[in-house]
C-alpha positions as semicolon CSV with decimal commas, in nm:
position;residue;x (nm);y (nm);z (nm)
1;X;3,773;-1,730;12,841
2;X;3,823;-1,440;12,574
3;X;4,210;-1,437;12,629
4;X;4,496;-1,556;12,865
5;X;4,371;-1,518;13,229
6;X;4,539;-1,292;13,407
7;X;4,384;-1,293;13,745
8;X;4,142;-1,500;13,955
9;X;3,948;-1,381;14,321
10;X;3,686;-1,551;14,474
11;X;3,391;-1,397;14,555
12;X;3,447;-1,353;14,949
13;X;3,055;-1,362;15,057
14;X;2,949;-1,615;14,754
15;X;3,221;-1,913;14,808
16;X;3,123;-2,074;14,501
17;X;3,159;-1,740;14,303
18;X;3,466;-1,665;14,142
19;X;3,548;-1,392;13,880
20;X;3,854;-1,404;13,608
21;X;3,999;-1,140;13,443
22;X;4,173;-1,150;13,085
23;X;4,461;-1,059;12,896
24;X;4,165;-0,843;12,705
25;X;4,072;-0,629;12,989
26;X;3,733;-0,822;13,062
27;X;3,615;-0,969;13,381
28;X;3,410;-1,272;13,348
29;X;3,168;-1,408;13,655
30;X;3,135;-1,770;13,692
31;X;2,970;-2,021;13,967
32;X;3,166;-2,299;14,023
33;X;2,885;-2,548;14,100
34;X;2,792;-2,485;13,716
35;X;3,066;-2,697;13,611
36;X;3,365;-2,658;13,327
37;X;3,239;-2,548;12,980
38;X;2,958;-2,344;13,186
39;X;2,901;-1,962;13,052
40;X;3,008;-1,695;13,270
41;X;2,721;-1,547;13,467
42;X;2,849;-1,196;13,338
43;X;3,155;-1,043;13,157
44;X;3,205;-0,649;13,180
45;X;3,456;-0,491;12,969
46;X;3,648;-0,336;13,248
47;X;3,992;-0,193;13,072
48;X;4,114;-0,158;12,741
49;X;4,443;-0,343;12,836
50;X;4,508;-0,639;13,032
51;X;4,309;-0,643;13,370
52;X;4,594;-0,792;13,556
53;X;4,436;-0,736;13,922
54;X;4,111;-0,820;14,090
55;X;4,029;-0,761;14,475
56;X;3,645;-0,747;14,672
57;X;3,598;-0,517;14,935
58;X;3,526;-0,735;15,278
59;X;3,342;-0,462;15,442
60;X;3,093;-0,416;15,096
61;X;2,951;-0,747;14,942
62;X;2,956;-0,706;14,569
63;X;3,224;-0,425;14,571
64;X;3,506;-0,475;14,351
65;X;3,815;-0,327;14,221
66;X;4,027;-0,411;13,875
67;X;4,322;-0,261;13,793
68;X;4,534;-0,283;13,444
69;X;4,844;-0,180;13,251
70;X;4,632;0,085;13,068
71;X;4,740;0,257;13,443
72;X;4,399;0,226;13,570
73;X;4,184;0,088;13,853
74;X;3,793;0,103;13,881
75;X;3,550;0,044;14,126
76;X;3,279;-0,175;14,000
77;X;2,984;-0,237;14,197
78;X;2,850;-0,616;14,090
79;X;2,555;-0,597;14,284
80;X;2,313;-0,613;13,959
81;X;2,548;-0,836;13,785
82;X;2,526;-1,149;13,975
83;X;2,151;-1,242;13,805
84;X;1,966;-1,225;14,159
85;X;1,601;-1,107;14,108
86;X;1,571;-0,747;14,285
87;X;1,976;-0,652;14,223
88;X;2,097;-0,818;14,538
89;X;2,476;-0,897;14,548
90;X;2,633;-1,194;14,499
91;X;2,419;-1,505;14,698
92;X;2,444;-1,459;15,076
93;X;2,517;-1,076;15,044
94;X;2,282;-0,878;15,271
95;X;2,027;-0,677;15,039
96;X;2,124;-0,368;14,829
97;X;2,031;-0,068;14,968
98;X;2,054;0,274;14,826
């Protein structure tokens, strides 16, 4: 991690997905099978303050919103963050379509 964690959520259509977000405003992708010490799969700088909340949309695999004491929230589509080949969602997710 780049600072204090601030929030966890796991990844509701990837169980062993989980994301963190820091006291830094990033938001840091990891797969648990990978084990402690692992990388993250991705970090995205999502705020400029702390991101203090994470939730995924249910309805929308790889859908997710932050929110942070800069007084913002953001959608952020993960779909091509997740490192599947042809920008699927997180494992398990049902293809991306556009």
């Amino acid at each position: 991690m780049s600072a204090d964690c601030e929030a966890l959520a796991w990844a509701p259509h990837a169980p062993a997905q989980f994301l963190v977000a820091s006291e830094d405003g990033l938001v840091a992708g990891y797969d648990a099978r990978a084990g402690a010490g692992a990388p993250p799969l991705f970090r995205l700088a999502a705020h400029d303050k702390p991101a203090c909340a994470l939730a995924f949309c249910a309805a929308a695999p790889g859908l997710l919103a932050t929110a942070s004491t800069d007084k913002k929230a953001r959608r952020v589509p993960l779909a091509l963050r997740w490192g599947r080949a042809g920008g699927g969602g997180p494992p398990g997710a049902p293809p991306h379509r556009h």
